[in-house]
Residue, then its C-alpha position, 0 to 999 in steps of 0.5 A: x525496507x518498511x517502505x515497500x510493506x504497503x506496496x506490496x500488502x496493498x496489491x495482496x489485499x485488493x486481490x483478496x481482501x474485501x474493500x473495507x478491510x483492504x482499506x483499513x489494513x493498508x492505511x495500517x501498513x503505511x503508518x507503521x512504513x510512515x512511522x519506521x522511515x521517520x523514527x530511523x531517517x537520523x540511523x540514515x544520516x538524514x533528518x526527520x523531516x527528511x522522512x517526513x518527505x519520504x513518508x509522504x512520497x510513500x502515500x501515493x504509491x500506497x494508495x496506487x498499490x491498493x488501487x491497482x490489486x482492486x483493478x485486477x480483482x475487478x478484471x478477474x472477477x468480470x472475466x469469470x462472469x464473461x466466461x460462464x456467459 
């Protein structure tokens, strides 16, 4: 269930926060999904180092979240600028 925390904060913050802090926040959320999937994997009957392999799956998805909210600000924001033209 904490895997799908920085997806979904990571479009949020890119619609909304500044770059920076929308970064910052994101690298925040998946260590806390990287450190949950890990500390819980053996609860799931698997090993540590299987949530490991899930954390590290996580990441590019993460970073994919972040980058697509930061797309859709950019297209947003250049539509406001084409319609005030």
């Amino acid at each position: 269930m904490f895997a799908i925390i920085p997806l979904i904060t990571g479009v949020a913050l890119g619609l909304t926060a500044p770059r920076r802090t929308a970064v910052i926040a994101q690298i925040v959320f998946y260590m806390l999904a990287a450190a949950a999937l890990i500390a819980t994997a053996p609860q799931h009957d698997a090993s540590r180092a299987g949530g490991v392999a899930l954390a590290l799956g996580l990441l590019p998805l993460a970073a994919l979240s972040l980058g697509a909210g930061l797309l859709l600000r950019a297209r947003r924001q250049g539509a406001k600028i084409a319609d005030a033209t």
